[in-house]
C-alpha positions as CSV (number, residue, x, y, z in Angstrom):
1,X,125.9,109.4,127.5
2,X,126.1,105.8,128.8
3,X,126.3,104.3,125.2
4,X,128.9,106.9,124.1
5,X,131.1,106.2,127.5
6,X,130.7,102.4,126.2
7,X,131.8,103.1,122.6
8,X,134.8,104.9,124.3
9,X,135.9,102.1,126.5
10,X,135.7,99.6,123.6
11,X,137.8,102.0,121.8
12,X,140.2,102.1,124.9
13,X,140.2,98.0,124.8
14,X,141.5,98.7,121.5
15,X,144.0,100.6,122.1
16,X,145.3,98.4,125.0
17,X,149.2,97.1,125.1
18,X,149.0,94.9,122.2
19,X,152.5,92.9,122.8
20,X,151.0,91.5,126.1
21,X,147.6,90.6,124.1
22,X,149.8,88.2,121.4
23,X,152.0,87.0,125.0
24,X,148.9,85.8,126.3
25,X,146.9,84.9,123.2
26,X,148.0,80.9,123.0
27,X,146.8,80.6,127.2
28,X,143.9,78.8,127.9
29,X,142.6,80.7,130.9
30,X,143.9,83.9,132.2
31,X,144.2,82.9,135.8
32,X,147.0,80.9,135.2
33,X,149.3,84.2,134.3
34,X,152.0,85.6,136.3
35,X,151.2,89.1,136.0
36,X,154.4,91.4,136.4
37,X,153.0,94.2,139.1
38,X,154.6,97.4,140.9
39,X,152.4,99.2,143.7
40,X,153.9,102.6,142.0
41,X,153.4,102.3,138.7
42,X,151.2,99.3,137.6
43,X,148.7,98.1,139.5
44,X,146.2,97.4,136.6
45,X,147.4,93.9,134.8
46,X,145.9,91.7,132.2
47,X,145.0,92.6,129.2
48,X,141.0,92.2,127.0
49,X,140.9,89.7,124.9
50,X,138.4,89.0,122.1
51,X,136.1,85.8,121.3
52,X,133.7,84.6,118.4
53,X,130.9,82.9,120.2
54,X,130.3,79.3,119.2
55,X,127.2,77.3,118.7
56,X,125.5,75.8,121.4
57,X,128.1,78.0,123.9
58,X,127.0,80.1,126.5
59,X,128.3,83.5,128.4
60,X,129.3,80.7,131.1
61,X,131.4,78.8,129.3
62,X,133.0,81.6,127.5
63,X,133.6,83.0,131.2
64,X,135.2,79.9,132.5
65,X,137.4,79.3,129.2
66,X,138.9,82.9,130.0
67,X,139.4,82.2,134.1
68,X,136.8,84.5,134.4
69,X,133.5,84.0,136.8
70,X,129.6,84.3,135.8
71,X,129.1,87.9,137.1
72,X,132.1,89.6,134.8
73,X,130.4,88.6,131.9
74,X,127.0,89.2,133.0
75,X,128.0,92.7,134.3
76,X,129.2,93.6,130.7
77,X,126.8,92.1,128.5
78,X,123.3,92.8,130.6
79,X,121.4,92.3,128.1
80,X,122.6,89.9,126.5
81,X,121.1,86.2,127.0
82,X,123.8,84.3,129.2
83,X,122.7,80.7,128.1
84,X,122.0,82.3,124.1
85,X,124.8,84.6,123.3
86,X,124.1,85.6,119.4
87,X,126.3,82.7,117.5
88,X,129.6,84.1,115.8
89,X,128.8,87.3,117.6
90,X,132.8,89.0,119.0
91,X,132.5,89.7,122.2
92,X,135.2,91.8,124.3
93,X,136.3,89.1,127.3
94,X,137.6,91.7,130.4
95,X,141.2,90.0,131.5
96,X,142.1,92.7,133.1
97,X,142.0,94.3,136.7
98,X,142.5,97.1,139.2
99,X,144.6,95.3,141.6
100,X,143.1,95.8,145.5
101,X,144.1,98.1,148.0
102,X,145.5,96.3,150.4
103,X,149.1,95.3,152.0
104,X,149.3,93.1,148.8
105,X,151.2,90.4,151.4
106,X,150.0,86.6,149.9
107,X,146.6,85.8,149.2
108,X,143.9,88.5,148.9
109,X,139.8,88.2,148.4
110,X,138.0,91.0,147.1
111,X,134.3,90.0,147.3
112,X,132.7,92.4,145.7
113,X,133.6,91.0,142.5
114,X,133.9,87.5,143.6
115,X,137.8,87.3,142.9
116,X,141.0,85.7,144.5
117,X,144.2,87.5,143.9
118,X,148.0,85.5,144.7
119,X,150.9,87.7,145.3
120,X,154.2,86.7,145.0
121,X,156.1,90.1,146.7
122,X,159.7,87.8,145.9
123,X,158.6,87.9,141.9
124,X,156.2,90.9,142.1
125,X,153.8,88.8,140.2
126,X,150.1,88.0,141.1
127,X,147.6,85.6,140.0
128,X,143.6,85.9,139.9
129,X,141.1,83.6,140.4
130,X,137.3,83.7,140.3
131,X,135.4,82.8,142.9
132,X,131.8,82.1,144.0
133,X,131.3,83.4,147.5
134,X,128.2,83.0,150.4
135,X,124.7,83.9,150.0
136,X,123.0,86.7,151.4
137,X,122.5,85.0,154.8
138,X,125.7,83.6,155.2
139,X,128.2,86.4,154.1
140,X,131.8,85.2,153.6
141,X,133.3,87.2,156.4
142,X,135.8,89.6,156.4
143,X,139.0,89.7,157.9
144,X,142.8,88.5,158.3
145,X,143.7,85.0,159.1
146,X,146.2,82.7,157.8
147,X,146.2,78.9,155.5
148,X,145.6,76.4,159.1
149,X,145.3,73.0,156.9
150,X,145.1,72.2,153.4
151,X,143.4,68.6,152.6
152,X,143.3,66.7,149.0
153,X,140.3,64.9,148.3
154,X,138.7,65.8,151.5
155,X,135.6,64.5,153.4
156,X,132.9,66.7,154.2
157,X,131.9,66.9,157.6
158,X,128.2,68.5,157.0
159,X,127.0,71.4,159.2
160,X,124.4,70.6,161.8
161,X,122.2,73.2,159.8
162,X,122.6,71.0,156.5
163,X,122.5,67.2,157.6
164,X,118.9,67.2,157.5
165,X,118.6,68.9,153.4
166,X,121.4,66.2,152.6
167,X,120.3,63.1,154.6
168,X,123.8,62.5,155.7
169,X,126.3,63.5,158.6
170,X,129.2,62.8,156.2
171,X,129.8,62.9,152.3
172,X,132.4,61.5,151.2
173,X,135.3,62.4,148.4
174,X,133.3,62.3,144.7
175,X,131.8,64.0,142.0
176,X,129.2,65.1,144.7
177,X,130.9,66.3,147.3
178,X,130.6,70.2,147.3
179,X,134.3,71.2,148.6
180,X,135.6,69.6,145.3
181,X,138.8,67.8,145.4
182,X,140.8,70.0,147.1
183,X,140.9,72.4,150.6
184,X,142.6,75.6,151.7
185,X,141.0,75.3,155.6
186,X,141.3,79.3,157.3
187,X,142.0,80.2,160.8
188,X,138.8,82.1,160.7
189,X,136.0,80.0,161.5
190,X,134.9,77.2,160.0
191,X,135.7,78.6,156.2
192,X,137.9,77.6,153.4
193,X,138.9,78.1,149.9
194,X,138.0,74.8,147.9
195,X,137.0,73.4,144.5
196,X,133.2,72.9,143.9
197,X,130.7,70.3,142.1
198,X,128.7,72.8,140.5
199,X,131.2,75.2,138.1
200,X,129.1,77.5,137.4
201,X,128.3,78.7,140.9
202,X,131.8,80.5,140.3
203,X,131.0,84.4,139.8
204,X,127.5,84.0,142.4
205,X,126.7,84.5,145.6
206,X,126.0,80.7,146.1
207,X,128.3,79.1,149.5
208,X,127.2,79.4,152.7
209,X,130.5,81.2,153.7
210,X,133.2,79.2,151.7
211,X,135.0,80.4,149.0
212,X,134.6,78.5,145.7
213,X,137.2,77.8,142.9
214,X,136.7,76.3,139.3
215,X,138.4,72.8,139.8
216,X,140.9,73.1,137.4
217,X,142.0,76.5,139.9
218,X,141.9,75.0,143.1
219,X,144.4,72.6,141.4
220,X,146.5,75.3,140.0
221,X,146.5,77.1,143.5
222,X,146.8,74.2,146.1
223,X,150.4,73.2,145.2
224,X,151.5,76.6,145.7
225,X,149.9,77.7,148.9
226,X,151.4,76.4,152.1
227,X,149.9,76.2,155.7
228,X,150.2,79.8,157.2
229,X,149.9,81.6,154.1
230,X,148.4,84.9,155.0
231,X,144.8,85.9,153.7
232,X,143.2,89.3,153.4
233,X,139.2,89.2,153.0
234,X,138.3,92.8,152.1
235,X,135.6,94.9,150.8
236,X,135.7,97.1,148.0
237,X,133.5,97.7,145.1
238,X,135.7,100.7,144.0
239,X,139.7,100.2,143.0
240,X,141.8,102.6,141.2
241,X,144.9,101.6,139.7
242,X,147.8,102.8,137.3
243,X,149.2,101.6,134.1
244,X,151.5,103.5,131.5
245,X,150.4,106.7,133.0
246,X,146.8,106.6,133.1
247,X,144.9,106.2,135.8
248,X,142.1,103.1,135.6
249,X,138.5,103.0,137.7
250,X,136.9,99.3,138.1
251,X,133.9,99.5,139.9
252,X,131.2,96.7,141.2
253,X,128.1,96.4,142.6
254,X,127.6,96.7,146.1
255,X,126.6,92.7,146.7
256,X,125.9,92.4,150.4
257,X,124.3,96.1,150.2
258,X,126.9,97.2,152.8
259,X,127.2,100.9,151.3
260,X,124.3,103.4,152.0
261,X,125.4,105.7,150.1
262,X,127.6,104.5,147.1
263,X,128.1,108.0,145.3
264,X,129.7,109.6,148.8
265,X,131.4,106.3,149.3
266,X,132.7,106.7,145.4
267,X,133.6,110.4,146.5
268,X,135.7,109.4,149.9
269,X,137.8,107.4,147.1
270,X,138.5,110.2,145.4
271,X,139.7,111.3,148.4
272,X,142.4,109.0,149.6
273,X,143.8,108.6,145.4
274,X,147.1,110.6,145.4
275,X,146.5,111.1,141.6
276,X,142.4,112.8,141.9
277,X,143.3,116.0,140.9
278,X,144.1,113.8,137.3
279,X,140.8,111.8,137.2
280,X,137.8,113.4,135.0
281,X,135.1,113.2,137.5
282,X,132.7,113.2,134.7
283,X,134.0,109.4,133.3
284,X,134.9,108.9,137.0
285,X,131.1,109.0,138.0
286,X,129.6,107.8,134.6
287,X,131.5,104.0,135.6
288,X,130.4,104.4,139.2
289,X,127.0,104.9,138.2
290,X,127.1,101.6,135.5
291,X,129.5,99.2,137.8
292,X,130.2,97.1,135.0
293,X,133.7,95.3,136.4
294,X,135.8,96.9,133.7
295,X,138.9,98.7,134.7
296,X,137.8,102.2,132.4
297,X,140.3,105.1,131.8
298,X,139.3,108.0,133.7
299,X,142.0,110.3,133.1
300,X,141.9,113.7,132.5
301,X,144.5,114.4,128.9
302,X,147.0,112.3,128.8
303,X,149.9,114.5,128.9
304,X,149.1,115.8,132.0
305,X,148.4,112.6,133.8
306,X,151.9,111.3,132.5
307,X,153.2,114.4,133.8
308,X,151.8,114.0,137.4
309,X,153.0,110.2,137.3
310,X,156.6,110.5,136.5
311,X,159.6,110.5,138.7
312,X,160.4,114.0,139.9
313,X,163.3,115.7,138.0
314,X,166.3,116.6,140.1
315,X,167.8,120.0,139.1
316,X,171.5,119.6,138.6
């Protein structure tokens, strides 16, 4: 069942809104598109794109080329060697998302799957970013808060708990330095969202707390974020979203093991989704049970989700 449900999401990949595939083709990382969004109608944007692995390259630097983080990859391809992907193999890379459920103000962090989304409500565009978040032990926490500082080329002013691993009260700005070269400091705690020095902690459980960008994002992102931005730290492993009448699952592991039970928790979803009655509960539960980060048609036949979906008809 699991292979055939695989076969039929590649085919769905397929099948995906070719004209925004060839709009995006000639961009080197996907996190650097405005996606158009509209909380009624589309709230699954991006689009798969396809990539013959190179010698020598590995399921990390394919992840980072496509704005992507370690763990979408990895999620998809299990089995599959991360540093020894099979050379000139074509592998599906998933650019695409189930935006979150949330008040979609400015900036949101989902952390099951380790991502950073940037709403514009003005444009109704969004951005996404991966991120590497903290260790099991020091959970990025949840919550609302707002931008309090931002800070180029910052100094790091080491933790107590840390001074003694590093030798040092201070480090200053450098290749070394952990927060990268820039800082987005929160009004929660002591947190922020910054570069890094090690790339390819993006897409792990790896900070203690922080919120990590690739460099070449926290670059991107800086400029455009200004002190008292609002930020939304949430938690879910399970988004649905819409897009040209279908209805889309993406679903993640449970990383900080916060869900007892993740099939009730998938069926309280159901639940609050004005569209369930639409949804075969049969692929519904099939990409619950493999969590593989890829937003997956669920719907029930087509005509009738489009049906449901459409703007009432008013009677003369």
């Amino acid at each position: 069942m699991a292979t055939a449900f695989f076969t039929a999401l590649l085919a769905g990949v397929l099948a995906w809104n070719l004209t925004a595939l060839a709009e995006e083709k000639e961009l080197p990382s996907a996190a650097i598109v405005k996606y158009p969004y509209d909380l009624e109608s589309l709230t699954v944007v991006g689009a798969p794109r396809w990539h013959q692995v190179r010698p020598k390259e590995t399921l990390l630097d394919i992840a980072r080329l496509y704005g992507l983080g370690y763990n979408e990859m990895v999620l998809l391809y299990p089995r599959m060697d991360p540093w020894l992907p099979p050379k000139r193999k074509n592998l599906m890379v998933p650019t695409l998302w189930v935006l979150p459920p949330t008040q979609h103000e400015e900036l949101v962090i989902n952390l099951p799957e380790l991502r950073l989304y940037f709403f514009n409500k003005k444009e109704k565009t969004v951005q996404t970013y991966p991120i590497g978040i903290g260790d099991e032990g020091w959970e990025t926490p949840l919550g609302t808060c707002r931008i309090s500082e931002k800070r180029a080329h910052p100094t790091w002013y080491i933790p107590p708990s840390l001074q003694e691993k590093y030798g040092q009260k201070t480090m200053p700005p450098g290749p070394e330095n952990p927060l990268g070269d820039y800082i987005l400091k929160l009004s929660l705690g002591a947190y922020g969202i910054h570069g890094t020095s090690m790339p390819w902690g993006v897409g792990r459980l790896i900070s203690h707390g922080c919120i990590r960008c690739y460099p070449e994002h926290i670059a991107l992102l800086y400029p455009q974020v200004p002190i008292g931005t609002r930020l939304e730290i949430i938690y879910e492993p399970i988004k649905l979203g819409v897009k040209d009448g279908a209805i889309y699952v993406e679903v993640h592991p449970d990383v900080y093991r916060r869900i007892p039970d993740y099939q009730q928790y998938a069926e309280e979803k159901l639940k609050t989704f004005p569209y369930a009655d639409n949804i075969d509960r049969e692929r519904y539960f099939l990409a619950v049970k493999l969590q593989n980060g890829v937003p997956t048609n669920v719907s029930k036949p087509p005509e009738q989700v489009r049906a449901s979906l459409a703007p009432p008809r008013m009677d003369p």
